[in-house]
GUVO-618232 format. One record per residue (C-alpha): x, y, z; residue in one letter. Coordinates in Angstrom, 2 decimals, decimal comma. Example, Ala and Ser with C-alpha at 12.3 -4.5 7.8 and 13.67 -1.06 7.14 Angstrom:
! GUVO-618232
SITE:12,30:-4,50:7,80:A
SITE:13,67:-1,06:7,14:S
END
This chain:
! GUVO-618232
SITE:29,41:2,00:-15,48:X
SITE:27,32:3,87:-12,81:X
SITE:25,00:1,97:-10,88:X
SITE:21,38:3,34:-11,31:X
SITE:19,53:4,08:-7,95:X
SITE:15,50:4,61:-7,85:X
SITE:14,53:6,34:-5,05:X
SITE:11,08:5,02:-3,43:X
SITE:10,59:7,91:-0,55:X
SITE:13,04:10,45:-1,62:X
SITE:12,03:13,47:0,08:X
SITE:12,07:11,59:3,71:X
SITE:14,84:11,34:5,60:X
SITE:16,64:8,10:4,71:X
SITE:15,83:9,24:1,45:X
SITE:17,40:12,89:1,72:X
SITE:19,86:11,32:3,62:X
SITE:20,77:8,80:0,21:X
SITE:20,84:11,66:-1,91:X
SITE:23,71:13,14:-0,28:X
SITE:25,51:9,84:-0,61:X
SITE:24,98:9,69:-4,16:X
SITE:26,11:13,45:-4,62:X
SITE:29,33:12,14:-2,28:X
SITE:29,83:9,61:-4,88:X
SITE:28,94:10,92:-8,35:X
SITE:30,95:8,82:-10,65:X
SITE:29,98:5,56:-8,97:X
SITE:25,83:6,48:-9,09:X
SITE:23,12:7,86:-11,13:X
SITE:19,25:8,76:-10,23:X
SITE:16,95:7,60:-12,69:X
SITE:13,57:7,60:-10,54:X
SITE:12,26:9,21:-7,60:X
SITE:9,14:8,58:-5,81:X
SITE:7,68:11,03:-3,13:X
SITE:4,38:11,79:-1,30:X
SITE:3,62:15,73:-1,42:X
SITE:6,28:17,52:-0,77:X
SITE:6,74:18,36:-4,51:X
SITE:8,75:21,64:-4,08:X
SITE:11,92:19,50:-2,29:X
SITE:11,29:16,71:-5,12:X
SITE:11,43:19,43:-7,82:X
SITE:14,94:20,29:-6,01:X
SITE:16,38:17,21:-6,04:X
SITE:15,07:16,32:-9,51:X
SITE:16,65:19,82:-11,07:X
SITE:20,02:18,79:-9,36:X
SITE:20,16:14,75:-10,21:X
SITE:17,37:15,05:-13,59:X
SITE:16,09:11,24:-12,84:X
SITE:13,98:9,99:-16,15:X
SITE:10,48:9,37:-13,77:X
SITE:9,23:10,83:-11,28:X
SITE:6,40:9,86:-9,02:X
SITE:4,08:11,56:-6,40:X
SITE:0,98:10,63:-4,51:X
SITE:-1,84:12,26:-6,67:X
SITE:-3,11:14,00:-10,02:X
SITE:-3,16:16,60:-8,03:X
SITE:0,74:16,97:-6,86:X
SITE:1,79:15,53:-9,95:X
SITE:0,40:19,09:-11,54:X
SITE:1,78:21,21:-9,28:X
SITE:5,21:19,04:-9,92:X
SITE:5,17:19,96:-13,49:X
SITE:4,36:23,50:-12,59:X
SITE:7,36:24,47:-10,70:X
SITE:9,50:22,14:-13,39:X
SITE:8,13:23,74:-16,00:X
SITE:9,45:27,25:-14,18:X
SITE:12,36:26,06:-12,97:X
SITE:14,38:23,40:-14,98:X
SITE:15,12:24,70:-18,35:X
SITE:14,81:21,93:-21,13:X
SITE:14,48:18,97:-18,41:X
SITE:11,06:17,54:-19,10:X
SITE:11,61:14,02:-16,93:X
SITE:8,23:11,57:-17,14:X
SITE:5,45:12,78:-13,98:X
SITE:3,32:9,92:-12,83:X
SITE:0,90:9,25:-9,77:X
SITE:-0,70:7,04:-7,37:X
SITE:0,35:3,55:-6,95:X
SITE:0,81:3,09:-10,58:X
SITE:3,62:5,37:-10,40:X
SITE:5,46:3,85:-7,30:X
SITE:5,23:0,98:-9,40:X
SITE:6,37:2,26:-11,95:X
SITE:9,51:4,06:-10,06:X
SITE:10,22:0,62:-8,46:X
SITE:10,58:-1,46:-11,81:X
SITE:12,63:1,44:-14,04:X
SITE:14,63:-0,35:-16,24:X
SITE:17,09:1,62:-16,09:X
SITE:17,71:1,17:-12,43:X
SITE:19,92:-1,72:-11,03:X
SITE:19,09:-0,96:-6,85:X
SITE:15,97:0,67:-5,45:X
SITE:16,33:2,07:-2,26:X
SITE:12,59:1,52:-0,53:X
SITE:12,38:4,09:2,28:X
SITE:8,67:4,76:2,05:X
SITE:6,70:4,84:5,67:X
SITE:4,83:1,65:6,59:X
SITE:2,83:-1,14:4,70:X
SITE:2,59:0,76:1,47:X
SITE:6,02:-0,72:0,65:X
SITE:5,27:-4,16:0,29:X
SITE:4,21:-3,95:-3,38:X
SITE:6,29:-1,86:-4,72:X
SITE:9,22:-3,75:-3,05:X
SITE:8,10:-7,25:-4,06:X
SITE:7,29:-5,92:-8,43:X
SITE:11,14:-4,47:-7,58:X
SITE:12,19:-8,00:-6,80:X
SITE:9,82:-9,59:-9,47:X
SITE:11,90:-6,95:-11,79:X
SITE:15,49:-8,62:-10,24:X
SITE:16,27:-5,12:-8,77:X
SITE:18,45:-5,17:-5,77:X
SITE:16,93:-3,88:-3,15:X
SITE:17,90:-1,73:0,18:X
SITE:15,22:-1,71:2,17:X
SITE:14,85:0,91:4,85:X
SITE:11,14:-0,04:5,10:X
SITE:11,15:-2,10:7,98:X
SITE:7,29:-2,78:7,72:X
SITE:7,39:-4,43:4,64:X
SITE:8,87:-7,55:6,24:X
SITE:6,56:-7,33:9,30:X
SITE:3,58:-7,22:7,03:X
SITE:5,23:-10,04:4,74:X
SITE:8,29:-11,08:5,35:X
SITE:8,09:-14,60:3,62:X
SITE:6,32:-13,44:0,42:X
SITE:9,07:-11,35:0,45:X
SITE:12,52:-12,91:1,37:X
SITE:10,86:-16,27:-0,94:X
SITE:10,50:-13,58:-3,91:X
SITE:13,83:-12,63:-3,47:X
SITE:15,47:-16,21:-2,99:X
SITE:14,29:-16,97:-6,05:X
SITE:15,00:-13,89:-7,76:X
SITE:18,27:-14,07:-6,79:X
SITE:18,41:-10,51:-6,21:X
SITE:20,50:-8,77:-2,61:X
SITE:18,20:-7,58:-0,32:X
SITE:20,45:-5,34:1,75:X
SITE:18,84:-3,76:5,14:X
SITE:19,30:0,32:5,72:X
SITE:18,48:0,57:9,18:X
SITE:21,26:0,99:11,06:X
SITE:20,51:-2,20:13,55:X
SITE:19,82:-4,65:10,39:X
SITE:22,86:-2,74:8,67:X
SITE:25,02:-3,81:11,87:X
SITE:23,84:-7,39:12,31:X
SITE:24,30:-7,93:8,32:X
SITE:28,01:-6,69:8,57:X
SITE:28,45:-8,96:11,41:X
SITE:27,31:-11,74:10,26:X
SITE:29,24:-11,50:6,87:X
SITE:28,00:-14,46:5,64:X
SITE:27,89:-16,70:8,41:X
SITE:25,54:-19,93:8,50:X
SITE:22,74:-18,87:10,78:X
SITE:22,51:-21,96:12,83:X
SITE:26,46:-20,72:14,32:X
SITE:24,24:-18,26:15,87:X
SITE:23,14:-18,15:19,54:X
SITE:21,75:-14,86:19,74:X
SITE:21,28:-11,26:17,70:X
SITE:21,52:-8,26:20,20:X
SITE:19,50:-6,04:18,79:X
SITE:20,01:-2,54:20,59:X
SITE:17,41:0,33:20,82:X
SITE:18,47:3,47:22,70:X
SITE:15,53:3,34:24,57:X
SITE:14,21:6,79:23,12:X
SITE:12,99:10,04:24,80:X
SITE:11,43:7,96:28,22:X
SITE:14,16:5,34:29,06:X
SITE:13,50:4,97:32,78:X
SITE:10,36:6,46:33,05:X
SITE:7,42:4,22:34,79:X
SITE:4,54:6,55:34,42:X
SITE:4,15:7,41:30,72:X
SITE:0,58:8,93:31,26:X
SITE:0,58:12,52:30,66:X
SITE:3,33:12,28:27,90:X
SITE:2,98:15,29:25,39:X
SITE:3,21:14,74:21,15:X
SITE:6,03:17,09:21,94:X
SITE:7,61:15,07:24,12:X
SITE:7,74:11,74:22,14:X
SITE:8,80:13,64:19,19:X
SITE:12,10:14,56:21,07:X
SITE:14,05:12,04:20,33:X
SITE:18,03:11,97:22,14:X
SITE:19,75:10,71:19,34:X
SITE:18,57:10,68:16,07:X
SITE:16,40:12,67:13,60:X
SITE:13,66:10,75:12,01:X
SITE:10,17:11,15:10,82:X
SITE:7,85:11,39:13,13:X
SITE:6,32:8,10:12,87:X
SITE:9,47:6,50:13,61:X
SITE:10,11:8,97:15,88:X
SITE:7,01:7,90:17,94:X
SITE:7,96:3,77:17,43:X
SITE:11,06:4,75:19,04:X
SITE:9,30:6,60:22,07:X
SITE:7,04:3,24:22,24:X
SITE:9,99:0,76:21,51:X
SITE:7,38:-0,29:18,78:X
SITE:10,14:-0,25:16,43:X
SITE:12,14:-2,33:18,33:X
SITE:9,24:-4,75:18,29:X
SITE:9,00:-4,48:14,10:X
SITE:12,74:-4,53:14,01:X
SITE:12,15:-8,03:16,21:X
SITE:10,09:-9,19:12,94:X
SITE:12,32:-7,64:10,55:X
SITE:15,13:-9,51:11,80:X
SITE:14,00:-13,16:12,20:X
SITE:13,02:-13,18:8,39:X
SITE:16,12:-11,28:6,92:X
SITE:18,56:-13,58:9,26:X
SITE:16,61:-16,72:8,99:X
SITE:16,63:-16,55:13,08:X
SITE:14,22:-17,73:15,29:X
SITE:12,62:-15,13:17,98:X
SITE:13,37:-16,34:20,98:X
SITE:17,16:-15,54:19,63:X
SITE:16,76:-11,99:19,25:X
SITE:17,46:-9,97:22,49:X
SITE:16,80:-6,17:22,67:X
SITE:19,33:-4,41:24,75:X
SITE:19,21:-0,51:25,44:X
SITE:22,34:1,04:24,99:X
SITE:21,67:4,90:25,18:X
SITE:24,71:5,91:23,50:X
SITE:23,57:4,54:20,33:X
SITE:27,22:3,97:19,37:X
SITE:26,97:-0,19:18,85:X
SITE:24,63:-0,66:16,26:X
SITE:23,39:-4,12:17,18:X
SITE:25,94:-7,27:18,07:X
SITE:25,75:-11,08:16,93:X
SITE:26,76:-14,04:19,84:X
SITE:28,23:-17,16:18,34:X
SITE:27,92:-20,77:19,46:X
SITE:31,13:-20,73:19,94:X
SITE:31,16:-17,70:22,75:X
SITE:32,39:-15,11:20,18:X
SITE:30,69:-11,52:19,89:X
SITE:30,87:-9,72:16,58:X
SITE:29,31:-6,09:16,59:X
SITE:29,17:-3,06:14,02:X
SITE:30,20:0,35:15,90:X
SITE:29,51:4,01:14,14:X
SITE:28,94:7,07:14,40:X
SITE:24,76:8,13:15,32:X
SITE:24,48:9,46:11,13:X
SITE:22,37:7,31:9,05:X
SITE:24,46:8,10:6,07:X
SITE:27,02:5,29:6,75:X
SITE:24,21:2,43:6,65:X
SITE:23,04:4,02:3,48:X
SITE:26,16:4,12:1,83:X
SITE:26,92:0,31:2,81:X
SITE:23,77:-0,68:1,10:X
SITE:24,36:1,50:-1,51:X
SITE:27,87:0,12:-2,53:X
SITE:27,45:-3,39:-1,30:X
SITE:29,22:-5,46:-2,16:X
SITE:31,93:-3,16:-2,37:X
SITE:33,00:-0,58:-0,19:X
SITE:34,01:3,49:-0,68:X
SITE:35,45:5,78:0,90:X
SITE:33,57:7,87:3,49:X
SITE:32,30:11,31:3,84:X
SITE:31,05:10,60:8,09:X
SITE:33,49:11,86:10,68:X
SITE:34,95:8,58:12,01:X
SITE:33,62:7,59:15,38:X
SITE:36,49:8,30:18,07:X
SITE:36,73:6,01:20,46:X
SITE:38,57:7,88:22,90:X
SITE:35,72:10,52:23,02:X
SITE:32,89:8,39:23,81:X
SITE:34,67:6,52:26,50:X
SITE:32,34:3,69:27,92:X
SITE:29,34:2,55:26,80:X
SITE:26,54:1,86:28,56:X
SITE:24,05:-2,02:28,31:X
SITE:20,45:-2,01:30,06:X
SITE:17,43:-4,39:30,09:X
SITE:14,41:-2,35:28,37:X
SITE:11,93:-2,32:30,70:X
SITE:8,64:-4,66:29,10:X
SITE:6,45:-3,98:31,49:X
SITE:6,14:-0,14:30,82:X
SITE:6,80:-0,64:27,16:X
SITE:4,67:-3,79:26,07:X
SITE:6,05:-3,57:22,19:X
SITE:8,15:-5,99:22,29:X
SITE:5,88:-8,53:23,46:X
SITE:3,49:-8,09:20,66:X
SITE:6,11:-8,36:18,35:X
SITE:6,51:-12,30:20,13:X
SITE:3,20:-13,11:19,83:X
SITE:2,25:-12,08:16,41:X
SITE:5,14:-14,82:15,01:X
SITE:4,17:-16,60:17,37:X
SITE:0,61:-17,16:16,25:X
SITE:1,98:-16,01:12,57:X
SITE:-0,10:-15,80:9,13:X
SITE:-1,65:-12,38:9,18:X
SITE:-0,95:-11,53:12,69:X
SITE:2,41:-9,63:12,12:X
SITE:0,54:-7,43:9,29:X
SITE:-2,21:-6,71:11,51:X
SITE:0,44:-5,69:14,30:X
SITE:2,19:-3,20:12,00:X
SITE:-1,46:-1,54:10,86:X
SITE:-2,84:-1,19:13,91:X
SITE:0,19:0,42:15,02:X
SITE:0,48:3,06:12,39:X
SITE:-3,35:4,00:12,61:X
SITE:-2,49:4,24:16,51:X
SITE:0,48:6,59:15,65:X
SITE:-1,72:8,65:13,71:X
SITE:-4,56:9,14:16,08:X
SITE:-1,72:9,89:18,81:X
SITE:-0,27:12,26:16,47:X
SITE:-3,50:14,19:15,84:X
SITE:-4,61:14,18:19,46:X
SITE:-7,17:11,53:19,33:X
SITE:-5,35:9,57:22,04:X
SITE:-3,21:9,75:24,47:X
SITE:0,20:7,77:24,14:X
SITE:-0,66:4,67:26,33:X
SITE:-3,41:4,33:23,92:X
SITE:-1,23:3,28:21,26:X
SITE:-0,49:0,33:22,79:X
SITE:-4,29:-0,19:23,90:X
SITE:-5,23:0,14:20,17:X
SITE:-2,52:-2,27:19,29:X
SITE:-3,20:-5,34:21,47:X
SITE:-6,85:-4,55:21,39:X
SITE:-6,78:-4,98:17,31:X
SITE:-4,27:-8,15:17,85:X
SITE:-6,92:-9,67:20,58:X
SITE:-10,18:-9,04:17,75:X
SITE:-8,01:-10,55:14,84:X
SITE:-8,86:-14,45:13,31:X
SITE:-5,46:-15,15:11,88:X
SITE:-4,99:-16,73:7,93:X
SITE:-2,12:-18,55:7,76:X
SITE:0,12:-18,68:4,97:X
SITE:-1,00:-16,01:3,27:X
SITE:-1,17:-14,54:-0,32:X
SITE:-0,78:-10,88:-0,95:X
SITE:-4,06:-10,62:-1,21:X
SITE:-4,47:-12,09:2,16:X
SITE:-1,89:-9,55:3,62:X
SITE:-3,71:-6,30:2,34:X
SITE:-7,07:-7,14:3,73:X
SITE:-5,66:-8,55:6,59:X
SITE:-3,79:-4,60:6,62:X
SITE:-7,28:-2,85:5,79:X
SITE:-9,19:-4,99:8,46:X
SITE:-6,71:-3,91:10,97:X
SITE:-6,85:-0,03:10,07:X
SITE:-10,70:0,27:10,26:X
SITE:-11,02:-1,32:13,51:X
SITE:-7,87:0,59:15,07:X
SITE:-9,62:3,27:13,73:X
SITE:-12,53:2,83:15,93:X
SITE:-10,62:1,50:18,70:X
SITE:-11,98:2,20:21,97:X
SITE:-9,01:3,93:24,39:X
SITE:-9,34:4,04:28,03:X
SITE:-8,42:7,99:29,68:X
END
């Protein structure tokens, strides 16, 4: 029987990205939901091509201009339109779906990811901030589910495949590797151009990834994402730049042994793990050879220039809200970088000056977490950034 997939950010990148897996492996997958923001003309492609029963999109507004270019272009397929968060809902709790792949950008995939759960969907999550933003509402929910959460990113991909199952007390460290974007070695990051941080060596992303990279902010929310999926404590997660971006991200042993996951820089091959897990299929990547990239290269990211990674320390350190607030403020930073509001250092000025402003709940509820998420945006919104 083919598995059924639900798409929660299909016309992104990971999500794209998915779809050509799927396509790859026809008989072992079918689409029955895809979610998207406004980019209706490449959802109404990729519905006419897989004809998922729902699909979802950010307003009334898209949704009629959806069914519009359907109505044109798909002959008798007449799949079910909905809207808003009611309809990523909806997409996320299909019934006829057995995985849902969450690849949405930022906090607005905690919900839908956590009524997936509630549903007992598998999940793949390539949504790093819903475990920064609640990470023990959501591995709990899961536990208990007894649904696979299975990490896309291809760092959380790599630490999961190395750890195949291991009891996380063997372990004495995660090396969790970043390529150290478009500035590694660079002191003086004032001046830097959108352009610029959008230029990324290695990979194609969004661009608010893009910029986390150019910040080593995701590095810092990969930090969070890590100690809850692994059950690890933070002061045994190392980041290590390795600009080749060929290993993925290493565990150490107590023993002394090293296990690592090495690939190929195409995000398809995470995807398709998660996809297939437990199982495995054959491959449509070029293998990685060896022979061609010929040494690879370890360096200590530089915290001083790029203070991510110690915000990332001291929101679980002080815990309860603090992690959510992080991840807000940081994508309401991104966003007045990308418009030209402020320059890049002041992302990390509207970061730690949200972080300093913040009265932390611990323990929190959902309920809890979202306010804690709106308080954050309105006040990085009005954050103050030195020239």
């Amino acid at each position: 029987m083919k598995r059924g997939i639900a798409i929660l950010g299909s016309t992104g990148s990971v999500g794209t990205q998915a779809l050509d897996v799927i396509d790859h492996l026809p008989d072992r997958f079918r689409v029955v939901a895809l979610a998207a923001g406004r980019q209706v003309e490449r959802l109404a492609q990729q519905a006419c091509r897989h004809r998922p029963a729902l699909l979802s999109v950010a307003d009334r507004d898209a949704a009629a201009a959806l069914q519009g270019i359907l109505r044109a272009e798909a002959g008798d397929y007449r799949p079910e339109i909905t809207w808003g968060e009611e309809g990523l809902l909806r997409a996320a709790t299909h019934p006829e779906s057995h995985l849902v792949l969450t690849s949405v950008v930022g906090a607005m995939g905690v919900e839908p990811t956590l009524a997936a759960i509630e549903a007992g969907k598998d999940i793949a999550l390539a949504n790093k901030e819903t475990l920064v933003a609640a990470g023990e509402l959501v591995m709990t929910a899961a536990r208990s589910r007894g649904v696979n959460l299975i990490p896309v990113d291809s760092e959380h991909s790599a630490i999961f495949q190395s750890l195949s199952g291991a009891d996380p007390g063997w372990v004495r460290r995660i090396l969790l590797t970043a390529s150290g974007g478009p500035f590694r070695g660079r002191k003086d990051l004032s001046g830097v151009t959108r352009e610029e941080a959008l230029r990324h060596p290695r990979w194609v992303m969004g661009a608010k990834i893009t910029i986390d990279s150019a910040t080593l902010m995701n590095k810092a929310l990969e930090m969070i994402e890590a100690h809850w999926l692994f059950g690890v404590p933070m002061e045994k997660i190392e980041v290590i730049v390795h600009p080749e971006s060929i290993l993925h991200s290493a565990v150490e042993f107590c023993d002394g042994n090293v296990i690592a996951q090495l690939g190929p820089t195409d995000m398809r091959l995470p995807i398709q793990y998660a996809l297939c897990y437990p199982e495995r299929s054959p491959g449509f990547v070029e293998p990685l050879d060896l022979f061609a990239v010929g040494s690879l290269t370890f360096e200590r990211p530089d915290e001083e220039t790029f203070p991510s990674l110690s915000y990332a320390r001291r929101a679980v350190t002080m815990g309860g809200t603090m992690p959510a607030v992080l991840n807000a403020a940081n994508e309401v930073a991104v966003e007045r970088f990308l418009a030209g509001e402020i320059p890049f250092t002041g992302i990390f000025q509207v970061v730690s000056g949200v972080m300093d402003r913040h009265d932390v709940v611990q323990r929190p509820d959902l309920a809890a977490i979202i306010a804690a998420d709106r308080w954050a945006r309105a006040v990085a919104r009005k954050q103050v950034v030195r020239a």
